[in-house]
N, C-alpha and C positions, 0 to 999 in steps of 0.2 A: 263550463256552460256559458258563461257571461265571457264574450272576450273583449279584453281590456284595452287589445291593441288597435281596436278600429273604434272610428267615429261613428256615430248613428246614420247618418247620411250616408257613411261608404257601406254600413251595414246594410241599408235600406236598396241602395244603388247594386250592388252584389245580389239580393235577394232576389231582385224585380224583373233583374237580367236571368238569373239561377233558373227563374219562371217563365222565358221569355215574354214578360208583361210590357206592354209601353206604360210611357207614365200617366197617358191615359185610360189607359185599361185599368192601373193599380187604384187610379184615382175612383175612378165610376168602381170598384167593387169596394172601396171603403166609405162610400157616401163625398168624397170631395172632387175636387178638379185638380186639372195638368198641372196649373197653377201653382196651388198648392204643393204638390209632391214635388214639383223644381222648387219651389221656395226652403223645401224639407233639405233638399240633396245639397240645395245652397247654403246652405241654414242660416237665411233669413228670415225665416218665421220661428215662432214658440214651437216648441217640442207639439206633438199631436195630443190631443186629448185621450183620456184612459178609452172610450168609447172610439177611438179610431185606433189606437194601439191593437184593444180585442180585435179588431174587425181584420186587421194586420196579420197578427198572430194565427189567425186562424186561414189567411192566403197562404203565411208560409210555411207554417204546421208547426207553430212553435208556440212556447206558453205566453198568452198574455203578460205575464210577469215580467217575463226577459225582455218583450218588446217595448214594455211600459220603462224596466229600466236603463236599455241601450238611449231610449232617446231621451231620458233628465238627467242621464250622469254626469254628459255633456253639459249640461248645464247648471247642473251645482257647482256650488263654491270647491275652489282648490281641497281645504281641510277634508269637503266629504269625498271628494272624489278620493283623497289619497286614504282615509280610511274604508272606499270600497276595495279601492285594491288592494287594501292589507284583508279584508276579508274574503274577497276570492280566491286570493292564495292561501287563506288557512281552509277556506272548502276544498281547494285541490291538493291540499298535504294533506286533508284527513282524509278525502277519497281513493287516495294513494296509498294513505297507511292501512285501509280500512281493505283494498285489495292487497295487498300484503300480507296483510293479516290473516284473509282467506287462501292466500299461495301458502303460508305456514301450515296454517290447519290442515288444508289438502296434505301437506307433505308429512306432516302428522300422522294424518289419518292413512297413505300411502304405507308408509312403516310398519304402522299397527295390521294392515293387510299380510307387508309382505311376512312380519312375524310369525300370522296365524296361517299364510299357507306352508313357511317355512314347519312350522312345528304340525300342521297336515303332513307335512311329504314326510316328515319323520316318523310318524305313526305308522305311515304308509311303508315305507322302508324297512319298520320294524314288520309287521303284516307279512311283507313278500318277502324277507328274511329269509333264506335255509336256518333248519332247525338248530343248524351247528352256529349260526351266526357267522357265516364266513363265506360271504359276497363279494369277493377282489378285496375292495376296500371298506367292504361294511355298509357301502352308502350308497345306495342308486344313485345321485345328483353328485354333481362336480361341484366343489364349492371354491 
């Protein structure tokens, strides 16, 4: 979700274009000016406040939260940034193990299907059976 590899600025600049917004468009629908949003892309200014993040968040349909954190992570000290990214990558190895997890079960649960139609077709085979038990091979299915 949060990616690590771009700056807030390039995030914002990729957004604005994704929408084709000018930067003053971007600005007038979050309550600031042109100004501003090139001071953002430059990052000569402070990160945007939580009340412009939301307003953000909601041009590009994304959660406040993410836009609040793309634009202060930049601007935290080294130690937090390096422990954001030790936590984003344990969100994306448990999102991973976590779809993994659901590929296992699925395939679990695939088994336990093919088992109960396998022992259907069995009953079934006993069913249309000749009385003597003696169908070529005994089996209607090729196994």
């Amino acid at each position: 979700m949060y990616d690590m590899t771009i700056r807030f600025s390039q995030w914002l600049d990729r957004s604005r274009k994704a929408k084709a917004l000018t930067l003053q468009g971007l600005g007038e629908r979050v309550g600031s000016g042109k100004g501003y949003m090139c001071g953002i892309l430059a990052e000569d200014v402070n990160p945007p406040s939580t009340k412009v993040c939301s307003l953000l968040a909601k041009v590009f349909g994304v959660s406040p939260e993410y836009v609040t954190f793309m634009a202060y992570r930049d601007k935290a000290p080294e130690p937090v940034r390096q422990r954001l990214e030790v936590f984003e990558i344990l969100r994306e190895t448990t999102a991973r193990l976590r779809a993994a997890k659901a590929k296992i079960a699925n395939q679990v649960e695939i088994r336990s299907l093919e088992a109960q139609i396998d022992r259907t077709l069995d009953v079934l085979d006993r069913m249309w059976a000749p009385a003597s038990g003696a169908n070529g091979n005994g089996n209607r299915r090729a196994h």
